[in-house]
PASEBA-1860 file (N, C-alpha, C; in nm, 3 decimals):
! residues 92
1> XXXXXXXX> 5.396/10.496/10.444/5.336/10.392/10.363/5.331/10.440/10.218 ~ 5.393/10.322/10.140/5.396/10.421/9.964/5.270/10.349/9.951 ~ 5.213/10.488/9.849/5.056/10.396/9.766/5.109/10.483/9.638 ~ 5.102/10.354/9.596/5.108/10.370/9.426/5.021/10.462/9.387 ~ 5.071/10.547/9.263/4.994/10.653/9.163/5.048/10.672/9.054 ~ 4.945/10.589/8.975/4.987/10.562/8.826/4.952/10.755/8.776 ~ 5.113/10.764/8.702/5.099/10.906/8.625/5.199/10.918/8.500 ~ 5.160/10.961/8.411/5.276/10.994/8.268/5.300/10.790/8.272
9> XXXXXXXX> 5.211/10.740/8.283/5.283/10.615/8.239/5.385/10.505/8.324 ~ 5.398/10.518/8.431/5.470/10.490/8.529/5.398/10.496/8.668 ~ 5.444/10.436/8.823/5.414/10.428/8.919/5.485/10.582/9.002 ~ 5.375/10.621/9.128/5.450/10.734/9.099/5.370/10.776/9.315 ~ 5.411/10.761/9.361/5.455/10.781/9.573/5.319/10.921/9.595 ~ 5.211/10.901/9.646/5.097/10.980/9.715/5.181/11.066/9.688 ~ 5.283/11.038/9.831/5.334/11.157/9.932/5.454/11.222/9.869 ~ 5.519/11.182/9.726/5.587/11.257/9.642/5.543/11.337/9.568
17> XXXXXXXX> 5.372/11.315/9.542/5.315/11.383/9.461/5.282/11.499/9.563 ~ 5.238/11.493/9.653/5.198/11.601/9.790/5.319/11.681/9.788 ~ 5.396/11.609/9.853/5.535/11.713/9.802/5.567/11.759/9.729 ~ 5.523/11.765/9.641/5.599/11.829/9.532/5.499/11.975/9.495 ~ 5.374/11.949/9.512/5.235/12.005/9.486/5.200/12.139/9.617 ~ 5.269/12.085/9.746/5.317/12.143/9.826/5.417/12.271/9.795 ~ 5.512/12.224/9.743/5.602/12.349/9.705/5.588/12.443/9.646 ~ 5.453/12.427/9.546/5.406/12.520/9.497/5.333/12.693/9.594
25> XXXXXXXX> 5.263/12.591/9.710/5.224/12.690/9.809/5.043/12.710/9.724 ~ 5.016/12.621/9.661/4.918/12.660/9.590/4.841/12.470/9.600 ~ 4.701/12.490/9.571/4.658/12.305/9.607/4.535/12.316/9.684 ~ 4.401/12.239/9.641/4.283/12.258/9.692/4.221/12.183/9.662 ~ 4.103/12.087/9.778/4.051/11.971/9.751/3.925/12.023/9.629 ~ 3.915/11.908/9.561/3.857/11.933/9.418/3.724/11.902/9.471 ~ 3.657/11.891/9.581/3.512/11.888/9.622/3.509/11.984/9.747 ~ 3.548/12.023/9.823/3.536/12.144/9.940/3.653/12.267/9.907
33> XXXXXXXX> 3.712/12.268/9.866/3.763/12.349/9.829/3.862/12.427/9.929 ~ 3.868/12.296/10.026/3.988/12.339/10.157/4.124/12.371/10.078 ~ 4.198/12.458/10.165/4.334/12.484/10.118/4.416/12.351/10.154 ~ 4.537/12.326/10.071/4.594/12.207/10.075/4.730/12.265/10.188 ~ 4.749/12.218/10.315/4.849/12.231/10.433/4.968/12.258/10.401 ~ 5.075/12.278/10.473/5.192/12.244/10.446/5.238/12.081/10.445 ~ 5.351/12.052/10.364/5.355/11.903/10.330/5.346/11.836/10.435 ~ 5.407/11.834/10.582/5.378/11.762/10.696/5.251/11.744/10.696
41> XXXXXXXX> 5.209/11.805/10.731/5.048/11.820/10.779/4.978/11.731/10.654 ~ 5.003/11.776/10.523/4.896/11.727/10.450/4.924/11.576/10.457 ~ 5.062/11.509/10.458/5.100/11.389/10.470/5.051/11.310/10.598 ~ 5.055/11.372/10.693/5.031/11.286/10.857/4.906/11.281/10.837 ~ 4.764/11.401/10.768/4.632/11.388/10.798/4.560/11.321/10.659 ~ 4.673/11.247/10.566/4.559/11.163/10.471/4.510/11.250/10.363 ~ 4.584/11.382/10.281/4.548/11.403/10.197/4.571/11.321/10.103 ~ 4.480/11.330/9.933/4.479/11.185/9.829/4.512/11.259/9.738
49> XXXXXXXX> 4.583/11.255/9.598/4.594/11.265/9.507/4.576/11.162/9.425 ~ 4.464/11.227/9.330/4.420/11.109/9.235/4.466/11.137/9.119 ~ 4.443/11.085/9.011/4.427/11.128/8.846/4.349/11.065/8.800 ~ 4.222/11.193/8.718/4.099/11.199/8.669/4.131/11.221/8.504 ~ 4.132/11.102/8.419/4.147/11.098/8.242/4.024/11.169/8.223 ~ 4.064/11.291/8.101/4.044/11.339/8.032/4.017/11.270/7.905 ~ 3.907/11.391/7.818/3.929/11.342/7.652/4.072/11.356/7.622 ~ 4.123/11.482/7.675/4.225/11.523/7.556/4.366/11.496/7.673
57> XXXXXXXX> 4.335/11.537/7.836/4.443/11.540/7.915/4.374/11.499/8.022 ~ 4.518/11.439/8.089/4.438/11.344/8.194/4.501/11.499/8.335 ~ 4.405/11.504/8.432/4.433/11.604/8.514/4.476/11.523/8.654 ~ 4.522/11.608/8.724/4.563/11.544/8.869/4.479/11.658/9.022 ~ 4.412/11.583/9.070/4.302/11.644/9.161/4.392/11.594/9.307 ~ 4.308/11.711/9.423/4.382/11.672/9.539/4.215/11.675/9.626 ~ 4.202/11.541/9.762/4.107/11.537/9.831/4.146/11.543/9.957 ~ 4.108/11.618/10.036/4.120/11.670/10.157/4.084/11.543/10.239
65> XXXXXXXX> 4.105/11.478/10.361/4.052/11.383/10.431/3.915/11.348/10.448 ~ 3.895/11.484/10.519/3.727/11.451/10.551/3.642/11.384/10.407 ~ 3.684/11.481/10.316/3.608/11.449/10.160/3.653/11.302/10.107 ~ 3.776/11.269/10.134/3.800/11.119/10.117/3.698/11.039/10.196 ~ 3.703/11.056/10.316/3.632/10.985/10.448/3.492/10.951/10.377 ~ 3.397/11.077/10.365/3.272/11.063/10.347/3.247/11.014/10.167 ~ 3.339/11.072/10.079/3.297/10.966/9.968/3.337/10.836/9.934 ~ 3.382/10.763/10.043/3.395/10.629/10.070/3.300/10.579/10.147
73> XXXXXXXX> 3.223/10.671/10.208/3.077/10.588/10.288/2.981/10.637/10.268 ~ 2.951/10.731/10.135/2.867/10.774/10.077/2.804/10.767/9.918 ~ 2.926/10.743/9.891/2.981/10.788/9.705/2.960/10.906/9.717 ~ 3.058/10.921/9.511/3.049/11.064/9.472/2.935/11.157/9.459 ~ 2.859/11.050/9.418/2.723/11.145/9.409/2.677/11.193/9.480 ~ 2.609/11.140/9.594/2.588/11.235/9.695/2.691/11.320/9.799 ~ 2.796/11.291/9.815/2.881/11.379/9.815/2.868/11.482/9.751 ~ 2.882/11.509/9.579/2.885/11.597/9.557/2.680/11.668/9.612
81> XXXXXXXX> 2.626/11.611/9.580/2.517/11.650/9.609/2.482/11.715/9.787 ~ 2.557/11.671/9.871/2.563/11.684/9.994/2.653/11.868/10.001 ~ 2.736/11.849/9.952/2.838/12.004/9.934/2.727/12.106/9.833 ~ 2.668/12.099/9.744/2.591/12.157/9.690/2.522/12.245/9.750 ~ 2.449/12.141/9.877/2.339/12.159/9.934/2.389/12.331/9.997 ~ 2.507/12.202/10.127/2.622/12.367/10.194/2.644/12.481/10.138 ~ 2.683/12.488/10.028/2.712/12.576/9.922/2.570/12.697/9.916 ~ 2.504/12.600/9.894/2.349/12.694/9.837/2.348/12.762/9.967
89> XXXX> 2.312/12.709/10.073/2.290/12.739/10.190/2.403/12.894/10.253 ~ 2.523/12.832/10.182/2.655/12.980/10.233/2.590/13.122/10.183 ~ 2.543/13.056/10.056/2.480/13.180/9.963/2.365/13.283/9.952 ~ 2.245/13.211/10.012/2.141/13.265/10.009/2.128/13.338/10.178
END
């Protein structure tokens, strides 16, 4: 299934962007901080690539499923507020 991803000005394929981001061997959801799969995997289980504008540059973020899942039936905010929590908790 193509889903559009507006980038540099143009329309631009999820799963071309995965691929490509893939090859690097490098890629990590920008709220859990899971490692990003090999391209199969990340493609069959629903990883997202978004793009988040900048003042000066617009950046390109990657979301792991689960983190898609729950900040669609949560929002960002508590999402991020929910991982925080985990976080504190890994630490102390």
């Amino acid at each position: 299934m193509k889903q559009p991803f507006l980038i540099f000005g143009g329309d631009m394929d999820v799963n071309e962007a995965l691929r490509a981001i893939c090859t690097t061997g490098e890629g990590y959801c920008w709220y859990c901080d899971r490692k990003l799969p090999d391209e199969e995997e990340a493609i069959r289980t629903g990883w997202d690539v978004r793009r988040i504008e900048g003042e000066r540059v617009a950046s390109v973020i990657l979301v792991c499923p689960s983190c898609g899942r729950l900040k669609s039936q949560i929002g960002e905010e508590a999402l991020l507020r929910d991982l925080a929590l985990k976080t504190a908790r890994l630490t102390c």
